[in-house]
VEXVOGU-509970 format. One record per residue: x, y, z of N, C-alpha, C, O in turn; chain; residue number from 0; residue in one letter. Coordinates in nm, 3 decimals, m for minus. Layout:
BEGIN
nX/nY/nZ/caX/caY/caZ/cX/cY/cZ/oX/oY/oZ/c/k/r
X/Y/Z/X/Y/Z/X/Y/Z/X/Y/Z/A/NUM/A
...
This chain:
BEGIN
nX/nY/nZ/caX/caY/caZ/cX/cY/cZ/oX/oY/oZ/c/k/r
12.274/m10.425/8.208/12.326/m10.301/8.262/12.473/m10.319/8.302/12.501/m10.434/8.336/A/0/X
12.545/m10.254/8.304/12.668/m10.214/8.321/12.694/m10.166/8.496/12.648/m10.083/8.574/A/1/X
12.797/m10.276/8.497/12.852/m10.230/8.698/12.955/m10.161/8.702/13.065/m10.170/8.647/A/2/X
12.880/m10.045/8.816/12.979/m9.952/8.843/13.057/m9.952/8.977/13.002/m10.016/9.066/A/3/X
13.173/m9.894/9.009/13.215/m9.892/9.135/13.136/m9.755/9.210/13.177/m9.640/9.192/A/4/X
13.040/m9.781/9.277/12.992/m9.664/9.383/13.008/m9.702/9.587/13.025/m9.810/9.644/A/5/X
12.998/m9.616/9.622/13.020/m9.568/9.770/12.873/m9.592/9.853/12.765/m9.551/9.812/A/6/X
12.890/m9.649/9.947/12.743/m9.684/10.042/12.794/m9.639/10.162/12.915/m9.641/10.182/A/7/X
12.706/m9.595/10.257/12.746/m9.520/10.381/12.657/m9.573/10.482/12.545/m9.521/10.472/A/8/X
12.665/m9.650/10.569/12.593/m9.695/10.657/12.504/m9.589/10.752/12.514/m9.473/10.712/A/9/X
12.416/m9.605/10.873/12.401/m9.486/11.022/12.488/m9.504/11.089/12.482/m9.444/11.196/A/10/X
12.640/m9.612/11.059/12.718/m9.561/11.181/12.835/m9.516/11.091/12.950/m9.551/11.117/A/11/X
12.814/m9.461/11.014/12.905/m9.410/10.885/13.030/m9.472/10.874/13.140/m9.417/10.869/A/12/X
13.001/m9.599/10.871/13.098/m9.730/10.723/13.081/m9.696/10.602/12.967/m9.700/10.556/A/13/X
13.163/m9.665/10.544/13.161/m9.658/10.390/13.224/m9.832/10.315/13.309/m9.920/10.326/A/14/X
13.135/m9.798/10.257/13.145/m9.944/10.148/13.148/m9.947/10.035/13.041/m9.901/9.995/A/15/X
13.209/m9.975/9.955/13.231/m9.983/9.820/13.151/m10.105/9.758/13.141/m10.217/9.808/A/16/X
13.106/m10.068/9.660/13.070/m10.164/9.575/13.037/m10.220/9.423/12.933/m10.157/9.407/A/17/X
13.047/m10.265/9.348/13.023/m10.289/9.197/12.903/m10.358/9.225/12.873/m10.464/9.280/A/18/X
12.827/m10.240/9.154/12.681/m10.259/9.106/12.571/m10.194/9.058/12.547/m10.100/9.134/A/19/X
12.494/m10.199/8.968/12.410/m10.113/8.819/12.399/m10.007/8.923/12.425/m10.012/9.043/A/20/X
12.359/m9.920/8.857/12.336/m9.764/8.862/12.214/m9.766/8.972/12.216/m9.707/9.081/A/21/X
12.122/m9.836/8.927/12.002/m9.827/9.002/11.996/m9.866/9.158/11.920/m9.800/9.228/A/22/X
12.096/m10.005/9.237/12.078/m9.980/9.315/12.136/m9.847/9.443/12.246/m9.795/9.457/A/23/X
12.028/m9.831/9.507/12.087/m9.765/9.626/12.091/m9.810/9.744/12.132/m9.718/9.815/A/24/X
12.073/m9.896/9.800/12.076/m9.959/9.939/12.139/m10.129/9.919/12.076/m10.230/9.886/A/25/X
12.289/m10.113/9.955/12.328/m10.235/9.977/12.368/m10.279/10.137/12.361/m10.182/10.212/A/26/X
12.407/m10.400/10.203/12.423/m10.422/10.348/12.579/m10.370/10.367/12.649/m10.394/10.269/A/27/X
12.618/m10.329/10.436/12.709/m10.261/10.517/12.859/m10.357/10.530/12.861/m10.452/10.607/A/28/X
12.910/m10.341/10.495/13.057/m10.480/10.458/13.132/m10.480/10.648/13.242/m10.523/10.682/A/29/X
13.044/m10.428/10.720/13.162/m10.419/10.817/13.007/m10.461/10.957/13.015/m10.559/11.031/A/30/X
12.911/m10.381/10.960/12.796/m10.366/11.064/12.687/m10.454/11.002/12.598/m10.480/11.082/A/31/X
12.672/m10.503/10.888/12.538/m10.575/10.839/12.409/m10.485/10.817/12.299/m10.539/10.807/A/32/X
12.423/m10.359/10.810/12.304/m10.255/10.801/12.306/m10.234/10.704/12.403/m10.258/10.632/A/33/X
12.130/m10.147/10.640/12.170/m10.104/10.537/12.273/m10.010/10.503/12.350/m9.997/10.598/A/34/X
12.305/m9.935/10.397/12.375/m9.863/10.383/12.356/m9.757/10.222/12.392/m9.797/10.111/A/35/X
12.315/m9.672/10.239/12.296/m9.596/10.171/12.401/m9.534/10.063/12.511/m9.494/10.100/A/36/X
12.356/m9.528/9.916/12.467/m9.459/9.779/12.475/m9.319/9.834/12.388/m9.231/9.833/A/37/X
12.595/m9.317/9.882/12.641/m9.176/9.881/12.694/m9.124/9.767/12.691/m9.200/9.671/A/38/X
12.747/m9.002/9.748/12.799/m8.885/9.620/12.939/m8.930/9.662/12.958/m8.953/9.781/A/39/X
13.027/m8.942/9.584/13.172/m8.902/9.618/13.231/m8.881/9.496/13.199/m8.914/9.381/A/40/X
13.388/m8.776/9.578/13.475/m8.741/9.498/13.536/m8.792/9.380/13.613/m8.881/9.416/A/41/X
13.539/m8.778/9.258/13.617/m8.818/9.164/13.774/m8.808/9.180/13.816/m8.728/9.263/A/42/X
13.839/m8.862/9.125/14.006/m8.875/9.094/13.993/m8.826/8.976/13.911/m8.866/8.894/A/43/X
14.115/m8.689/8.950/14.114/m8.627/8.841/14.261/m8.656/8.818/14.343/m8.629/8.906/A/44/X
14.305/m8.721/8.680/14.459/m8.726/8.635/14.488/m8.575/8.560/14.408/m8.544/8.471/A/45/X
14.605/m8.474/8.593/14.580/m8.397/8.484/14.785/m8.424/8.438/14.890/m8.408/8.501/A/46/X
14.754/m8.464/8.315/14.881/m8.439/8.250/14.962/m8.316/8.226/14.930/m8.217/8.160/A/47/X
15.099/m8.343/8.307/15.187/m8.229/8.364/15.257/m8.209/8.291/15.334/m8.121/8.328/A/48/X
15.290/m8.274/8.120/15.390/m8.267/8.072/15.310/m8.162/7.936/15.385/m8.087/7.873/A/49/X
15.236/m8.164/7.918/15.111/m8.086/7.797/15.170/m7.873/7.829/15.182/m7.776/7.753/A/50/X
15.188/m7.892/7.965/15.221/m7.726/7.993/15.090/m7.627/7.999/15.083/m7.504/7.997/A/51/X
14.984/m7.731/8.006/14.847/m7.712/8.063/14.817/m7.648/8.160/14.754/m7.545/8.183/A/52/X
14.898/m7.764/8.247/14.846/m7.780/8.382/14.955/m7.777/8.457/15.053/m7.848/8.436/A/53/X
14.937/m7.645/8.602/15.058/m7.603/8.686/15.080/m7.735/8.731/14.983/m7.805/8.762/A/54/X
15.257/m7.802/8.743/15.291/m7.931/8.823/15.414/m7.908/8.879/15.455/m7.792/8.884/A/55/X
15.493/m8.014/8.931/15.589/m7.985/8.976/15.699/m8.015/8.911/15.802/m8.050/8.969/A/56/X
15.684/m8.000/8.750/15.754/m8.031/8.643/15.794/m7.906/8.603/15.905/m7.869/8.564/A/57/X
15.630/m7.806/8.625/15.693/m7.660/8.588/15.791/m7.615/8.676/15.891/m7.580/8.613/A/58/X
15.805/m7.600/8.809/15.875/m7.590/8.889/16.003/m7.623/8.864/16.084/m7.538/8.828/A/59/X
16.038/m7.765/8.882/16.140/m7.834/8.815/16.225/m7.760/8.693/16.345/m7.738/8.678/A/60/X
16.145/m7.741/8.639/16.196/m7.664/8.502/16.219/m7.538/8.507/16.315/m7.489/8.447/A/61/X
16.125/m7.457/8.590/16.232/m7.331/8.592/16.334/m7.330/8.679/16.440/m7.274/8.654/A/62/X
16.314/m7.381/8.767/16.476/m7.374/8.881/16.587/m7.448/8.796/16.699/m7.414/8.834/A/63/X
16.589/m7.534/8.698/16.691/m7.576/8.611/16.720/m7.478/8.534/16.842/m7.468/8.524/A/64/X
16.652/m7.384/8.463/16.658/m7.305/8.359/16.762/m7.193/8.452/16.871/m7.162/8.402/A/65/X
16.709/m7.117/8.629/16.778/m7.074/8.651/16.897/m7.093/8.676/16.984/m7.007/8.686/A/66/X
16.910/m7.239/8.690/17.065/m7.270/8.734/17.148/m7.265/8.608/17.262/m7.217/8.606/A/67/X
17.102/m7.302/8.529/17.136/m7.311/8.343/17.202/m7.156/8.390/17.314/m7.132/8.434/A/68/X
17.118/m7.088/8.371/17.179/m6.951/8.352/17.238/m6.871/8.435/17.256/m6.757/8.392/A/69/X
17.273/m6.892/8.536/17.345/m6.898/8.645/17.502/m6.953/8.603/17.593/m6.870/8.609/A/70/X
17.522/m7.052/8.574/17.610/m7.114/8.559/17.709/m7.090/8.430/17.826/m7.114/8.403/A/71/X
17.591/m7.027/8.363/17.633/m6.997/8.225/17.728/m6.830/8.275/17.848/m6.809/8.260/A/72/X
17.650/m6.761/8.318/17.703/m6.619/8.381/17.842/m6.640/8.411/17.945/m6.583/8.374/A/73/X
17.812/m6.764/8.512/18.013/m6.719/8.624/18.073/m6.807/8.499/18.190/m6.810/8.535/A/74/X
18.071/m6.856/8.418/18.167/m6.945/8.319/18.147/m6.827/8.188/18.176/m6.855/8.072/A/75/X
18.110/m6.736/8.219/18.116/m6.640/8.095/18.155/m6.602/7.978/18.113/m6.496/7.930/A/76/X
């Protein structure tokens, strides 16, 4: 089986990380020595800003250049 990185949550809510198969759910607690239960957690989503996909602060970037572009272009007329 294949190790994964998942999240364990103790009763005094330590979260613990750990690499290990899918199946287990109860590893000891990296901080209290208790068990500690597989919690659910959040994923990390990358979204590529340069595709014009996805709103970033590239689009931004890019139109306030575009206005200055043309701005600049105006008073040099």
């Amino acid at each position: 089986m294949s190790r994964r990185l998942f999240e364990f949550k103790c009763k005094d809510s330590h979260v613990t990380e750990r690499f290990v198969d899918e199946t287990v759910k109860v590893v000891e607690c990296g901080e209290c020595g208790a068990d500690a239960q597989k919690i659910l957690s959040a994923c990390g989503v990358y979204l590529e800003p340069f595709s014009g996909d996805h709103p970033s602060s590239y689009d931004r970037w890019n139109r306030v250049r575009a206005e200055k572009l043309a701005l600049e272009r105006k008073q040099n007329g």
